[in-house]
Jmol script that loads the backbone (N, CA, C; Angstrom):
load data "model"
ATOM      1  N   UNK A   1       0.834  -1.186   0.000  1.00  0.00           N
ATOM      2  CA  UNK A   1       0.000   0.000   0.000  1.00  0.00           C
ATOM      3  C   UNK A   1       0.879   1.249   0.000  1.00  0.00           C
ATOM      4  N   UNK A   2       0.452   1.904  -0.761  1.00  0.00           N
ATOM      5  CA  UNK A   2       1.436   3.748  -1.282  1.00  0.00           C
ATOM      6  C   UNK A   2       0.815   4.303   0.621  1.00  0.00           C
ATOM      7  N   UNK A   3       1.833   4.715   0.885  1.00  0.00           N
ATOM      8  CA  UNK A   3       1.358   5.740   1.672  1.00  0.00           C
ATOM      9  C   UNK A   3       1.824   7.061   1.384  1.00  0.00           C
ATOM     10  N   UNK A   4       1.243   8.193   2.104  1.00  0.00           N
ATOM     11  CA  UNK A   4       1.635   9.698   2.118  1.00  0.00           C
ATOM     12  C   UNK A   4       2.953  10.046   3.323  1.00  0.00           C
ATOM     13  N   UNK A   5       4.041  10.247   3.210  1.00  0.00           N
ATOM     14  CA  UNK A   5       4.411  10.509   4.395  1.00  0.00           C
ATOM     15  C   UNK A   5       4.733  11.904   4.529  1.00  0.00           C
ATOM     16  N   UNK A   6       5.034  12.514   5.192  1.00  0.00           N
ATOM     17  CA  UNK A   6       5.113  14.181   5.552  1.00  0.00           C
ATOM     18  C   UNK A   6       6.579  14.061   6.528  1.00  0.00           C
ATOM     19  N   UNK A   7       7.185  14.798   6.023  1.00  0.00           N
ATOM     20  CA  UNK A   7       8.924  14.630   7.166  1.00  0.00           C
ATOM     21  C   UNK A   7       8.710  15.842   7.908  1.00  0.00           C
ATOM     22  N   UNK A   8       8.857  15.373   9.073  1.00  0.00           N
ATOM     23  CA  UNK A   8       9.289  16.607  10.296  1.00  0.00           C
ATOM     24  C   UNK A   8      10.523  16.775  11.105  1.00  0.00           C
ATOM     25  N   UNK A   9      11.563  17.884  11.133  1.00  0.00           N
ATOM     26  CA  UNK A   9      12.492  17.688  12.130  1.00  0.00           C
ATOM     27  C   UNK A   9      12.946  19.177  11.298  1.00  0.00           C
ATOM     28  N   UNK A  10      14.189  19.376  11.991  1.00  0.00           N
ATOM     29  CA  UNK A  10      15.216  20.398  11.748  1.00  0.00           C
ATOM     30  C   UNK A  10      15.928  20.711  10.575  1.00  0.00           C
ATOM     31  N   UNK A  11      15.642  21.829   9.837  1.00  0.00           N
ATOM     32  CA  UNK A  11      16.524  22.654   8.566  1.00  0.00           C
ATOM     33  C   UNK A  11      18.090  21.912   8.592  1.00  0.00           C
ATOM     34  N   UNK A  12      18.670  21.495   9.745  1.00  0.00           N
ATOM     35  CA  UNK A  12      19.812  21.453   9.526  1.00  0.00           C
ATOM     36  C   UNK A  12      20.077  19.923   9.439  1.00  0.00           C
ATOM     37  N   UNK A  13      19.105  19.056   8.995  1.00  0.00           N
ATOM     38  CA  UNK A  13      19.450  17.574   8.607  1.00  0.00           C
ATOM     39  C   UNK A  13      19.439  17.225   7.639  1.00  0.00           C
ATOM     40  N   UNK A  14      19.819  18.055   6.371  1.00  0.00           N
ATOM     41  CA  UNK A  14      19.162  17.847   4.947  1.00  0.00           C
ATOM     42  C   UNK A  14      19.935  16.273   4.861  1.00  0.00           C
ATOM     43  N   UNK A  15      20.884  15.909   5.345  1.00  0.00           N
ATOM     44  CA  UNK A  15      21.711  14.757   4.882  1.00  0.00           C
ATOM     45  C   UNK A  15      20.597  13.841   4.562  1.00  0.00           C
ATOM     46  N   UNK A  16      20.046  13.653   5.941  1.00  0.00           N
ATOM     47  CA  UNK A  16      19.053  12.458   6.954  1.00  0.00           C
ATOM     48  C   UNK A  16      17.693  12.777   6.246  1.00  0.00           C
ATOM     49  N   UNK A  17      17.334  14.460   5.508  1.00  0.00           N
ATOM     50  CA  UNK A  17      15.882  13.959   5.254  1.00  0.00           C
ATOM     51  C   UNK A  17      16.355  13.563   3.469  1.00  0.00           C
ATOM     52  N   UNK A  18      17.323  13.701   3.020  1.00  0.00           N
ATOM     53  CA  UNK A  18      17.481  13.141   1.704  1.00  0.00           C
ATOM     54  C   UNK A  18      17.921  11.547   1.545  1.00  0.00           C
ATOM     55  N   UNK A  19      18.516  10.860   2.297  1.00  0.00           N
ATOM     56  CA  UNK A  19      18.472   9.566   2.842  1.00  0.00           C
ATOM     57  C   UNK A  19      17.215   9.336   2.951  1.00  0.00           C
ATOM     58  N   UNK A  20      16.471   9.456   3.891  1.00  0.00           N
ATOM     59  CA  UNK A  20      14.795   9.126   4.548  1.00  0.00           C
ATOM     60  C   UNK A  20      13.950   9.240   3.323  1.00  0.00           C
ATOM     61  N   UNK A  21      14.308  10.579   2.214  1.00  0.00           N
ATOM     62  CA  UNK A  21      13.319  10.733   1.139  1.00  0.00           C
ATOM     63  C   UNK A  21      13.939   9.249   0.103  1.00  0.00           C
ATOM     64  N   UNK A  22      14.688   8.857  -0.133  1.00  0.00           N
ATOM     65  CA  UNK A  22      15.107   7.862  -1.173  1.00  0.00           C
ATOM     66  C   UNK A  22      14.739   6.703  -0.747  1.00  0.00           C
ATOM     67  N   UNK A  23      14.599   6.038   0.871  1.00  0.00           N
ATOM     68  CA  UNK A  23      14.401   4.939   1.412  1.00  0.00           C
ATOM     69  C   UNK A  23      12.859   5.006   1.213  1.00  0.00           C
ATOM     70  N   UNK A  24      12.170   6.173   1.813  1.00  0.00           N
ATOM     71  CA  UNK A  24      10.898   6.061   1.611  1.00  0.00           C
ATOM     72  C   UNK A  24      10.401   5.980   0.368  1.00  0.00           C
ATOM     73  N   UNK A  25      10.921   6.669  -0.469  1.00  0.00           N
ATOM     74  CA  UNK A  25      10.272   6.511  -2.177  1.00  0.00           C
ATOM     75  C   UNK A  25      10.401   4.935  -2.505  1.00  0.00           C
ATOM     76  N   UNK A  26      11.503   4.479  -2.330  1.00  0.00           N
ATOM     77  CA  UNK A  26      12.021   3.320  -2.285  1.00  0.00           C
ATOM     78  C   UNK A  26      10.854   1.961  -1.763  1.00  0.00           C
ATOM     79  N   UNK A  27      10.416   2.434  -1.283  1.00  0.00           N
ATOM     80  CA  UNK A  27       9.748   1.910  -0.356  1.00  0.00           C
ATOM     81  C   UNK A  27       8.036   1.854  -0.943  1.00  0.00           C
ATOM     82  N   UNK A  28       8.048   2.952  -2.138  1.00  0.00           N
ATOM     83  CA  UNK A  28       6.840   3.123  -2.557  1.00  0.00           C
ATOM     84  C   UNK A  28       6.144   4.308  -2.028  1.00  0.00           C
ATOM     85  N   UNK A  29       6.341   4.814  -1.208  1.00  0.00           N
ATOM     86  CA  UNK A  29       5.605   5.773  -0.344  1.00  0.00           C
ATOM     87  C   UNK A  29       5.619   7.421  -1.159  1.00  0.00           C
ATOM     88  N   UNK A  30       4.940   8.127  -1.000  1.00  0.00           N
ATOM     89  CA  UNK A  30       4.924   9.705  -1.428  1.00  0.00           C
ATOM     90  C   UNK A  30       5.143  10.612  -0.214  1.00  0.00           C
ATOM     91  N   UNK A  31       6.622  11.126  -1.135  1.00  0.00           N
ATOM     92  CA  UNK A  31       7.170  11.935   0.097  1.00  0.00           C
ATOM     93  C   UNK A  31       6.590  13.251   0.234  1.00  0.00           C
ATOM     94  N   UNK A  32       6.424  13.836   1.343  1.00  0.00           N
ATOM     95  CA  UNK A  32       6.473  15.451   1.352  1.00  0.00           C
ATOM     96  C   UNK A  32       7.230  15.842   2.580  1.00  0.00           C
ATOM     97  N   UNK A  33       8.120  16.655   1.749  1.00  0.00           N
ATOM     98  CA  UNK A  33       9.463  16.857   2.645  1.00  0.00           C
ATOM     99  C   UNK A  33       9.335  18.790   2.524  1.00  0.00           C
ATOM    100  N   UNK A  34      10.445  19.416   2.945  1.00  0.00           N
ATOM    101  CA  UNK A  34      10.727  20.488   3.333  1.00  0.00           C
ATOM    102  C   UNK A  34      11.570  20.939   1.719  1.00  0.00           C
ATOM    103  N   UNK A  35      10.860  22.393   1.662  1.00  0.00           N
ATOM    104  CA  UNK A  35      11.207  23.084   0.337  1.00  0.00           C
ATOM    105  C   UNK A  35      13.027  23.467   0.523  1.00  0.00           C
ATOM    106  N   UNK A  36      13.272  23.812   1.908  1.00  0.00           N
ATOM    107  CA  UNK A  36      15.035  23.989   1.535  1.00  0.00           C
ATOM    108  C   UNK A  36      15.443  23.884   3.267  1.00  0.00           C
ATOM    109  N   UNK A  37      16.641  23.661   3.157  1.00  0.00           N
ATOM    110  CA  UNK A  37      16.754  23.509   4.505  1.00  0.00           C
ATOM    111  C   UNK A  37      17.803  24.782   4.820  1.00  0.00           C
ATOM    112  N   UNK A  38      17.349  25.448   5.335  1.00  0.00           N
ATOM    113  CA  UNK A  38      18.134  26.566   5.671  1.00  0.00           C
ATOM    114  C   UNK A  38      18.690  27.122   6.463  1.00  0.00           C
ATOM    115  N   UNK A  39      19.195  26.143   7.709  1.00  0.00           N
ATOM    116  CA  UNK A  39      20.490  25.491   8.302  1.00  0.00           C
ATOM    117  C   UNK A  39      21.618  24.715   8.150  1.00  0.00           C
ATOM    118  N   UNK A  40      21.130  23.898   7.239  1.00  0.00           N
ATOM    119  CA  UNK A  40      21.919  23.003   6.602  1.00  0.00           C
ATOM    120  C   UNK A  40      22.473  24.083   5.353  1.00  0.00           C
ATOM    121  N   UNK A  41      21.704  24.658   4.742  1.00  0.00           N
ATOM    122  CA  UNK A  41      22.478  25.785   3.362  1.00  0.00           C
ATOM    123  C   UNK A  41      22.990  26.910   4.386  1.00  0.00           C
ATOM    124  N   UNK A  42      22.620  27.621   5.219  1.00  0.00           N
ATOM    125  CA  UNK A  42      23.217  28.730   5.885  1.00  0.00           C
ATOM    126  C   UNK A  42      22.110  29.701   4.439  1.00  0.00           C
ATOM    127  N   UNK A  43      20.958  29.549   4.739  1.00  0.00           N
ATOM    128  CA  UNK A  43      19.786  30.631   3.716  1.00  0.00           C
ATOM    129  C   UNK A  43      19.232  31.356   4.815  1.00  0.00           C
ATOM    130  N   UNK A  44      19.205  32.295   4.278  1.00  0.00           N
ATOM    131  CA  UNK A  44      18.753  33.497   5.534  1.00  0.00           C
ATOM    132  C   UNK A  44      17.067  33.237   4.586  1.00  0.00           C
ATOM    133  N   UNK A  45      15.948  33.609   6.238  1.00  0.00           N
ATOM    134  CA  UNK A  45      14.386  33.394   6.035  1.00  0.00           C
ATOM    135  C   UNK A  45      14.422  34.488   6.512  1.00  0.00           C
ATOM    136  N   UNK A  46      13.482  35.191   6.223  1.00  0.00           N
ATOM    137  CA  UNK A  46      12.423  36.415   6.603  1.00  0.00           C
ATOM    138  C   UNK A  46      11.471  35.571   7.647  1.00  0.00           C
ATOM    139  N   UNK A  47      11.057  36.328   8.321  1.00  0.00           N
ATOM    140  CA  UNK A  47       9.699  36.147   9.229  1.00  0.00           C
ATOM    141  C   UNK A  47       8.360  35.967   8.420  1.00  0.00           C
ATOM    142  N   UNK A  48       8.509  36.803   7.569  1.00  0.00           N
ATOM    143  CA  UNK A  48       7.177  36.533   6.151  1.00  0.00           C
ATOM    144  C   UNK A  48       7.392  34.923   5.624  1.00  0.00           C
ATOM    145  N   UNK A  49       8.566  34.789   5.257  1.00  0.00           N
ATOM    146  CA  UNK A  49       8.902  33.408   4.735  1.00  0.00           C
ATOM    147  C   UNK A  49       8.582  32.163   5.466  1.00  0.00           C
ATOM    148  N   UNK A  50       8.777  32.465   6.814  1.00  0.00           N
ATOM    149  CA  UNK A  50       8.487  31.594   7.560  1.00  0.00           C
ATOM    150  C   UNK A  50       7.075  31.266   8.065  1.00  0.00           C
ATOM    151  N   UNK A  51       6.736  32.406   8.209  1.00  0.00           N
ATOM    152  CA  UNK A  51       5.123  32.097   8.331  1.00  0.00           C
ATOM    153  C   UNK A  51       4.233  31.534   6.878  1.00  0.00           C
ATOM    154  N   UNK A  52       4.943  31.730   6.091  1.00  0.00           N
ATOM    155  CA  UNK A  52       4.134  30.455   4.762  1.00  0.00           C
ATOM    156  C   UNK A  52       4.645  29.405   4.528  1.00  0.00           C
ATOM    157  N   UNK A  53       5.965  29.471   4.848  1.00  0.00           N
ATOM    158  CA  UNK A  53       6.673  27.662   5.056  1.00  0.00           C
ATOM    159  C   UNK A  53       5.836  26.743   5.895  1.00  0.00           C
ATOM    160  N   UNK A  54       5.527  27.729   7.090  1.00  0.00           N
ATOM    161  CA  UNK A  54       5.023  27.169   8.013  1.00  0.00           C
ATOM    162  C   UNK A  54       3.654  26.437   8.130  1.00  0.00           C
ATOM    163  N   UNK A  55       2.840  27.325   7.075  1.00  0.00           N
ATOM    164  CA  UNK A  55       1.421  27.345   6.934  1.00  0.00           C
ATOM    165  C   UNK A  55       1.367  26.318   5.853  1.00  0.00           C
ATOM    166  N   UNK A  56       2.525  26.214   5.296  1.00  0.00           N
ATOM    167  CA  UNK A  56       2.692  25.006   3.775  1.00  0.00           C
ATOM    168  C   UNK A  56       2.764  23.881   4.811  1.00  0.00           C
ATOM    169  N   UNK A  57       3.753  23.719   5.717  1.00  0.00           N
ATOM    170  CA  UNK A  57       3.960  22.317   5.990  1.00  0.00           C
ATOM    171  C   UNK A  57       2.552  21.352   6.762  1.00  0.00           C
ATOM    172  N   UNK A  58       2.360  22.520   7.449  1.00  0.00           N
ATOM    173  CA  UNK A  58       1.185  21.909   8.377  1.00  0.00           C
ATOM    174  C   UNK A  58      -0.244  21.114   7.105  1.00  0.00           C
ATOM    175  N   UNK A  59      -0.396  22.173   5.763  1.00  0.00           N
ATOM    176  CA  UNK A  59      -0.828  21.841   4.906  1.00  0.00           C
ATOM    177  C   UNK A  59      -0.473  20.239   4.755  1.00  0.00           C
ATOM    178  N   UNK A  60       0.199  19.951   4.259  1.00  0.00           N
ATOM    179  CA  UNK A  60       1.476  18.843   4.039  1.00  0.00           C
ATOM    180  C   UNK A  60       0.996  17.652   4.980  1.00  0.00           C
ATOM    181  N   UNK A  61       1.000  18.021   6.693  1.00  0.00           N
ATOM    182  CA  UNK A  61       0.455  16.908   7.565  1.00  0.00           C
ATOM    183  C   UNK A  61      -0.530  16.635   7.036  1.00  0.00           C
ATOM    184  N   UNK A  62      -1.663  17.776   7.019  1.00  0.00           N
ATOM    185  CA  UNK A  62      -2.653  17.266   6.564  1.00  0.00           C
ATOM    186  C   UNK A  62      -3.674  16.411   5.573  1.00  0.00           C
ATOM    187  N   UNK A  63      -2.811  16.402   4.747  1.00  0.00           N
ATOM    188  CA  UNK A  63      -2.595  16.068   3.333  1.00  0.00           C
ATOM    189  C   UNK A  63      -2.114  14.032   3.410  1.00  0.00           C
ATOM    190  N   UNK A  64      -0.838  14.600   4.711  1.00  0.00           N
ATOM    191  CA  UNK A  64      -0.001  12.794   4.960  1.00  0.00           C
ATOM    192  C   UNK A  64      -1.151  11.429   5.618  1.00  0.00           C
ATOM    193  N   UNK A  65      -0.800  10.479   5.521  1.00  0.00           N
ATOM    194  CA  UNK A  65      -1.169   9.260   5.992  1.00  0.00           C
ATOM    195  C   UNK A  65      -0.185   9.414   7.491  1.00  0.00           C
ATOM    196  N   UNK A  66       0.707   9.609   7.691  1.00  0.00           N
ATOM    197  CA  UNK A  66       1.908   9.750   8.691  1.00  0.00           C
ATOM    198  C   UNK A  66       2.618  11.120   8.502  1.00  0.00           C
ATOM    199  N   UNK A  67       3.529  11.187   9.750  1.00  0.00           N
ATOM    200  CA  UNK A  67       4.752  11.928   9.535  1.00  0.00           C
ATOM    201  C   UNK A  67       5.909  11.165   9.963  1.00  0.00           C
ATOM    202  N   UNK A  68       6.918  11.275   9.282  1.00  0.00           N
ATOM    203  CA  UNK A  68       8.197  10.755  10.038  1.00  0.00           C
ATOM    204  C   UNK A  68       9.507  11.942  10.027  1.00  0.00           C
ATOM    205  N   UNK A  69       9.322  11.862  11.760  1.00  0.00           N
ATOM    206  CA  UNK A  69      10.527  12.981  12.174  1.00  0.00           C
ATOM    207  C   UNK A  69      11.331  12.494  11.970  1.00  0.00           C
ATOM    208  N   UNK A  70      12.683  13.057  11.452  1.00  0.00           N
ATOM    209  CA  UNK A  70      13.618  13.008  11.057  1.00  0.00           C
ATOM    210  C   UNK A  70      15.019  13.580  13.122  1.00  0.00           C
ATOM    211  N   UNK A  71      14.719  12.666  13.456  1.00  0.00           N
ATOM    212  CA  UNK A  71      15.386  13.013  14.643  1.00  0.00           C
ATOM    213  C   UNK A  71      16.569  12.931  14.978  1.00  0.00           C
ATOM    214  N   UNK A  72      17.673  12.811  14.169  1.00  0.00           N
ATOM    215  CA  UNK A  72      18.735  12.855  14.268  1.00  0.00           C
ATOM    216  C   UNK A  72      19.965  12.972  15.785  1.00  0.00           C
ATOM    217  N   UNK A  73      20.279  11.685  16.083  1.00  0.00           N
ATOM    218  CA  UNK A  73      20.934  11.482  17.453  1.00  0.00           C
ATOM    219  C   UNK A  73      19.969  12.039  18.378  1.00  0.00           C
ATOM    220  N   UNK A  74      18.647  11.968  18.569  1.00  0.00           N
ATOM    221  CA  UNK A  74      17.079  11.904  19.327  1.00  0.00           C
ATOM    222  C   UNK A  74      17.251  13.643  18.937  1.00  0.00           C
ATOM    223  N   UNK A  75      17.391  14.503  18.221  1.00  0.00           N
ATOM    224  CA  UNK A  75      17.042  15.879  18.298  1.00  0.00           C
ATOM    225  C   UNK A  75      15.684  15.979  18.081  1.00  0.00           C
ATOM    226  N   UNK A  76      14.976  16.833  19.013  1.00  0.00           N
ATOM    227  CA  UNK A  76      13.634  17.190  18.413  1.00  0.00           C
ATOM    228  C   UNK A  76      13.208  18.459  18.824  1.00  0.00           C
ATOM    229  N   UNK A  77      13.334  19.526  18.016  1.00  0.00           N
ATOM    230  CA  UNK A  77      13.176  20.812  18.306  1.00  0.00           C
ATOM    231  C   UNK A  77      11.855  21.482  18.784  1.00  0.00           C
ATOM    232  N   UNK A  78      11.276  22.554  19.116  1.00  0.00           N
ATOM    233  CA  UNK A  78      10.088  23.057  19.125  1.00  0.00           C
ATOM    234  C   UNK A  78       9.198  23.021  18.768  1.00  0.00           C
ATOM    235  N   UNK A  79       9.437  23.460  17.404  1.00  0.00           N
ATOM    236  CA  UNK A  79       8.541  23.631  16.200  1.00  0.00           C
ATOM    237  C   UNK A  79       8.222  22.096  15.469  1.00  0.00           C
ATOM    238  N   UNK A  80       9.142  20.943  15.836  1.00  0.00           N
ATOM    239  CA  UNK A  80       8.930  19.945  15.353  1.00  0.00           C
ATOM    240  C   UNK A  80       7.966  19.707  16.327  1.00  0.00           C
ATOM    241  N   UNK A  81       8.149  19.209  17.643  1.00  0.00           N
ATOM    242  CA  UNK A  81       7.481  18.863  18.743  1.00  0.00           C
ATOM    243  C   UNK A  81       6.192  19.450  18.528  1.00  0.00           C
ATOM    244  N   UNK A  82       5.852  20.596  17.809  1.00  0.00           N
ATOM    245  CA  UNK A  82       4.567  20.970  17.281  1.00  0.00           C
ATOM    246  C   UNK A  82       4.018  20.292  16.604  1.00  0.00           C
ATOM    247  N   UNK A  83       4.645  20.469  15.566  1.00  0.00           N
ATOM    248  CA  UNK A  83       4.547  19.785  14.267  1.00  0.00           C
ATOM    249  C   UNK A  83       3.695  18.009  14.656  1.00  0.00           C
ATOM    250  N   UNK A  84       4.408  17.444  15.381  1.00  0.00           N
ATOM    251  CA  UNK A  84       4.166  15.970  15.955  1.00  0.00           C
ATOM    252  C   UNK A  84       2.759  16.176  17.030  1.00  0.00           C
ATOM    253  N   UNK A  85       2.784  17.062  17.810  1.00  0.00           N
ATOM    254  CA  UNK A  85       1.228  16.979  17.783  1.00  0.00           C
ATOM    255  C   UNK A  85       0.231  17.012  17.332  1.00  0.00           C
ATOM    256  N   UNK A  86       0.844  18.105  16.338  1.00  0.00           N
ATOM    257  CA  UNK A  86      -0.579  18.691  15.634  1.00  0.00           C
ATOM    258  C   UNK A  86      -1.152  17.616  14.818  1.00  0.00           C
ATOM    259  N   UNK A  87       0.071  16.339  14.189  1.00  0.00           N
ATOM    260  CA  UNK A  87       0.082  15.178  13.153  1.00  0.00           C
ATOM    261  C   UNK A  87      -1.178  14.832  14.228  1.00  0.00           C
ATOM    262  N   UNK A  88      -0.589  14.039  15.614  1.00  0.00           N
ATOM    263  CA  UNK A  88      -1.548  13.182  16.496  1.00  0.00           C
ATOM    264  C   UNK A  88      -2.711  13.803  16.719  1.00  0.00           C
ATOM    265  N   UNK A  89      -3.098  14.887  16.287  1.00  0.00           N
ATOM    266  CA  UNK A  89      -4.480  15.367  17.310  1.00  0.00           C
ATOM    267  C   UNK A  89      -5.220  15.359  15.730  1.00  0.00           C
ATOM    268  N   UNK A  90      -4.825  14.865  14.470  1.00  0.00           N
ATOM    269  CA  UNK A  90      -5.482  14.766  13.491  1.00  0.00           C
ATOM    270  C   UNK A  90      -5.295  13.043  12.943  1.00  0.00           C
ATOM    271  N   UNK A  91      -4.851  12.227  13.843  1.00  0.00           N
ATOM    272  CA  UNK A  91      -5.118  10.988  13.965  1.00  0.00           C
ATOM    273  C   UNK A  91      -4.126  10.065  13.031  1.00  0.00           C
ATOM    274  N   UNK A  92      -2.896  11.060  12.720  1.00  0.00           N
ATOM    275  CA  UNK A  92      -2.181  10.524  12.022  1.00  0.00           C
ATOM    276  C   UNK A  92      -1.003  10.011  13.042  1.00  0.00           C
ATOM    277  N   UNK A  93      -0.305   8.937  11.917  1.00  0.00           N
ATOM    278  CA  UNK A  93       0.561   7.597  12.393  1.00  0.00           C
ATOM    279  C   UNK A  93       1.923   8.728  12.516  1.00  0.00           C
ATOM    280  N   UNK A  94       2.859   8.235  13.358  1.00  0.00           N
ATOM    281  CA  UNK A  94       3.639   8.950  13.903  1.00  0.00           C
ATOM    282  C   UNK A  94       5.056   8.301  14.134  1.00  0.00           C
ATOM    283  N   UNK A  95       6.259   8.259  13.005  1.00  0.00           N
ATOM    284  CA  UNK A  95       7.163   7.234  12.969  1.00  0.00           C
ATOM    285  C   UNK A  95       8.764   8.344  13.658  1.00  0.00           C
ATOM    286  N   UNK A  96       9.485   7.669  13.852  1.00  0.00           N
ATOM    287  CA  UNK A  96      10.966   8.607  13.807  1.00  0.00           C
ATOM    288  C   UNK A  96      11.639   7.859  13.601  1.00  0.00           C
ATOM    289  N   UNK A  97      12.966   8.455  12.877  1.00  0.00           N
ATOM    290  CA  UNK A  97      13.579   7.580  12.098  1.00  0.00           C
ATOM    291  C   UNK A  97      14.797   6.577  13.114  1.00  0.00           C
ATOM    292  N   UNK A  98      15.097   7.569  14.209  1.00  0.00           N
ATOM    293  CA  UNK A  98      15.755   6.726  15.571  1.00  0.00           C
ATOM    294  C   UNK A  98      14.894   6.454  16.694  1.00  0.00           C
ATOM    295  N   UNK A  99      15.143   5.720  16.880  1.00  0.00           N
ATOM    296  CA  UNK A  99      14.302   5.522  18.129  1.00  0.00           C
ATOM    297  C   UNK A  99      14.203   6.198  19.117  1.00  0.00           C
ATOM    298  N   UNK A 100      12.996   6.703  20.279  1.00  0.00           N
ATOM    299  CA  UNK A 100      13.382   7.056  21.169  1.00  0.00           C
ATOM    300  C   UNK A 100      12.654   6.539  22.681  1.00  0.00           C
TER     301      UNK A 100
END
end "model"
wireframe off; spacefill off
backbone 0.3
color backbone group
């Protein structure tokens, strides 16, 4: 079965969500991942920018069958930790790629 997955975690893991995006495609699944990572590039965001990235991704959960955080050595930031509720309080499946 295709699933939807939606990636959540930190700008600065592009390594781990481009790994995660090839295993999951791999896998059959439809990714929706993050438009740029801009920790990992050193890209300066506006506050404008961020508030429609922001408003895109949550789009994105909504849209997923799952999300899978991208948690890198257990990191899980704020805005992810958001992100991961907001998935659960809309009844979606909830994976990370390390355990915790």
């Amino acid at each position: 079965m295709i699933n939807i997955v939606c990636f959540c975690g930190s700008t600065k893991f592009k390594q781990a969500f481009e790994q995660a995006n090839r295993q999951e495609s791999l896998k059959g699944n439809i990714v929706l991942s993050l438009p740029q990572f801009s920790q990992a590039d050193n890209i300066a965001v506006t506050e404008e920018e961020i508030k429609i990235l922001k408003q895109v991704h949550y789009e994105k959960i909504k849209l997923a069958d799952e999300i899978l955080v991208i948690n890198v050595d257990g990191y899980i930031g704020e805005a992810t930790k958001q992100e991961i509720e907001f998935a659960k309080s809309l009844g979606k499946s909830v994976r990370y790629l390390e355990k915790i």
